[in-house]
C-alpha positions as CSV (number, residue, x, y, z in Angstrom):
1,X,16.0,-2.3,35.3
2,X,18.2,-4.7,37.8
3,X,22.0,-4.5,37.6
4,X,22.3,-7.6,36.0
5,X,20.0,-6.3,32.9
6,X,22.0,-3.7,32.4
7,X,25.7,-5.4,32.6
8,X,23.5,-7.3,29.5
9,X,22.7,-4.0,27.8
10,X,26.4,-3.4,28.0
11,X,27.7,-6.7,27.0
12,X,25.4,-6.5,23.5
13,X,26.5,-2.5,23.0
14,X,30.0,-4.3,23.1
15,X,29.3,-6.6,20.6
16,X,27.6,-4.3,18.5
17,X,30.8,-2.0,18.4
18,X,32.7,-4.8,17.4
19,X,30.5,-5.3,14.8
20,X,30.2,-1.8,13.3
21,X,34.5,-1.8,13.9
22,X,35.2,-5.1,11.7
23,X,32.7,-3.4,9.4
24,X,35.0,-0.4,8.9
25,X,38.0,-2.2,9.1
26,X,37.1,-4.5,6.4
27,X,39.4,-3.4,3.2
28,X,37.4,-1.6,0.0
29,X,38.9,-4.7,-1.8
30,X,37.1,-7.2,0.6
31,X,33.6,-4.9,0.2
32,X,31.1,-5.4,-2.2
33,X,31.0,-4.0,-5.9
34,X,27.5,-5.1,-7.2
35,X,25.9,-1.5,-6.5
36,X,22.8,-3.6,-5.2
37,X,24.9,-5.4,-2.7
38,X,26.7,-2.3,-2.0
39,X,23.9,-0.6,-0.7
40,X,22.3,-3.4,1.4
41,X,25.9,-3.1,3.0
42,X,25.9,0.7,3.6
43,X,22.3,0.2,4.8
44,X,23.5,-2.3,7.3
45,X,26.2,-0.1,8.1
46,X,23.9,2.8,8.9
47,X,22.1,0.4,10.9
48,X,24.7,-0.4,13.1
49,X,25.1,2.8,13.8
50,X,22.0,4.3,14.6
51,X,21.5,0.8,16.9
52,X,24.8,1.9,18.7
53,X,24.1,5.4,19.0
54,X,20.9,3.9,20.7
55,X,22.4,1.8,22.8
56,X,25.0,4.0,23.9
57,X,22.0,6.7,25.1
58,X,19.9,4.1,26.7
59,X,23.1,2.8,28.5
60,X,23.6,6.3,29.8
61,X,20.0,6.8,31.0
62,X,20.2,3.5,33.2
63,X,23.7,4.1,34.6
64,X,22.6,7.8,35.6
65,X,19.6,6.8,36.9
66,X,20.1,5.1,40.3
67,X,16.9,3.3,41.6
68,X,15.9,2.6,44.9
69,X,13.6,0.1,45.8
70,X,10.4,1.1,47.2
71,X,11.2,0.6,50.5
72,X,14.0,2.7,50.4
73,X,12.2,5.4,49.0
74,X,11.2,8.5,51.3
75,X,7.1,8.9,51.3
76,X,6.1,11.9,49.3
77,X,5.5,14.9,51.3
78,X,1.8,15.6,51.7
79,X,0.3,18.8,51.4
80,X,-1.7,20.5,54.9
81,X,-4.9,19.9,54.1
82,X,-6.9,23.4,53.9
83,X,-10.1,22.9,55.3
84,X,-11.7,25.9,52.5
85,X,-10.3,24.2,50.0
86,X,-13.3,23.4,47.2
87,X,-15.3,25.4,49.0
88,X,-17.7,27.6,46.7
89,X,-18.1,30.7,48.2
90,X,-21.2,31.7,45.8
91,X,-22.5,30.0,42.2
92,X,-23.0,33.4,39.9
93,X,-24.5,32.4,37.2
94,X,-26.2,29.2,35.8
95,X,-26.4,28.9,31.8
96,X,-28.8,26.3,31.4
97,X,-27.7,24.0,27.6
98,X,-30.4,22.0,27.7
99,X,-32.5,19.3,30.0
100,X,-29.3,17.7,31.6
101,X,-26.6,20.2,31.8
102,X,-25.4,23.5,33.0
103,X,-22.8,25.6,32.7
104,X,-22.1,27.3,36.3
105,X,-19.6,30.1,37.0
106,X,-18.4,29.7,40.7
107,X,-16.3,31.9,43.1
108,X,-14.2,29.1,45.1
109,X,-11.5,29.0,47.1
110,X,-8.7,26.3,45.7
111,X,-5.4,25.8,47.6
112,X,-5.7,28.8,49.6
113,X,-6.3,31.4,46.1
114,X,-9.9,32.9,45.9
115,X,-10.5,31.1,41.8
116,X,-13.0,31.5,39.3
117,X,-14.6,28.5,38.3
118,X,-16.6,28.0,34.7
119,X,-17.4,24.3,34.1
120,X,-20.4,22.0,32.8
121,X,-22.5,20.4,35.7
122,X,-24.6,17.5,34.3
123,X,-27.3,15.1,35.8
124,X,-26.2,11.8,35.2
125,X,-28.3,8.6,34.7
126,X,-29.5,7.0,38.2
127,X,-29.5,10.7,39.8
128,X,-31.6,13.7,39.7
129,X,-29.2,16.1,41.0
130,X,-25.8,18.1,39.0
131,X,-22.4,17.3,39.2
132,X,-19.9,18.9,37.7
133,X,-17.3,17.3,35.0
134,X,-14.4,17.4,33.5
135,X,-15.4,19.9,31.3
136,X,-14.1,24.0,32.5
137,X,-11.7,26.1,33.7
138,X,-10.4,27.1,36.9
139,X,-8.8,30.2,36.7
140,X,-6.9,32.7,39.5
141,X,-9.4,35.5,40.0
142,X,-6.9,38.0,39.7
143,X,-6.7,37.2,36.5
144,X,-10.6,37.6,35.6
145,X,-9.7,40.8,33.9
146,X,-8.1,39.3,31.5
147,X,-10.6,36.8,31.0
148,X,-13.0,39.1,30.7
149,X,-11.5,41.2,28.3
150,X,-10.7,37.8,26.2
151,X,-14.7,37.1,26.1
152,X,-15.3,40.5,24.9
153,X,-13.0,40.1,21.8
154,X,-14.9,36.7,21.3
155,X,-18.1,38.4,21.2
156,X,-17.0,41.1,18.9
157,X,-16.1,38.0,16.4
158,X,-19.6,35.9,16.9
């Protein structure tokens, strides 16, 4: 938000407080005694104070925050590029699930860690070949125990 949007922010929290202050000032004579009226008042009340409270938090976000414009801003660091990274070392198994997809388990090599890749490979229209999707799991391969042992419960409960 600019500067001047927030001064505006604080000039209406201002208000507001003023608002919820003459409210609280005003004398239990001066209040209303219909109990319908009453409670629209109390409700209005409780308004006041939940938009303050708002206010009051949103103010603090936008004061604590300082931006920078984008020019200002230092590039993100990048990370070395590893020339093995998505590299499959081997594909060791293919479960076929039906005319246009595959599920593949892959040993890879992701960030520098050896991984264990299960996803779903599909042939998409306009292409005769797989690619893989969205759908898997990449996981560490020292954790393929675990995995493993996880698949084994599974199959006790099919």
């Amino acid at each position: 938000m600019k500067p001047e949007q927030v001064e505006a922010l604080k000039g209406q929290r201002t208000r507001l407080a003023d608002q919820l202050q003459a409210m609280l000032d005003t004398p239990r004579a001066d209040r209303p005694t219909k109990p319908s009226a009453l409670k629209a008042w109390l409700r209005e009340l409780e308004s006041t104070q939940h938009a303050l409270a708002q206010l009051d938090q949103l103010v603090r976000l936008l004061t604590r925050v300082e931006r920078r414009p984008k020019s200002e801003r230092p590039p993100a660091p990048k990370r070395a590029a590893n020339p093995d990274d998505g590299q499959d070392l081997a594909i060791l198994a293919r479960i076929r699930k039906g005319a246009r997809a595959e599920l593949r388990v892959t040993a890879c090599i992701w960030k520098g860690r050896r991984t264990i890749d299960v996803r779903c490979w599909s042939v998409f229209k306009g292409s005769d070949e797989f690619k893989p999707t969205r759908k898997g799991v990449m996981i560490d391969a020292d954790k393929l125990n675990a995995l493993i042992e996880a698949l084994h419960l599974a199959q006790q409960h099919a």
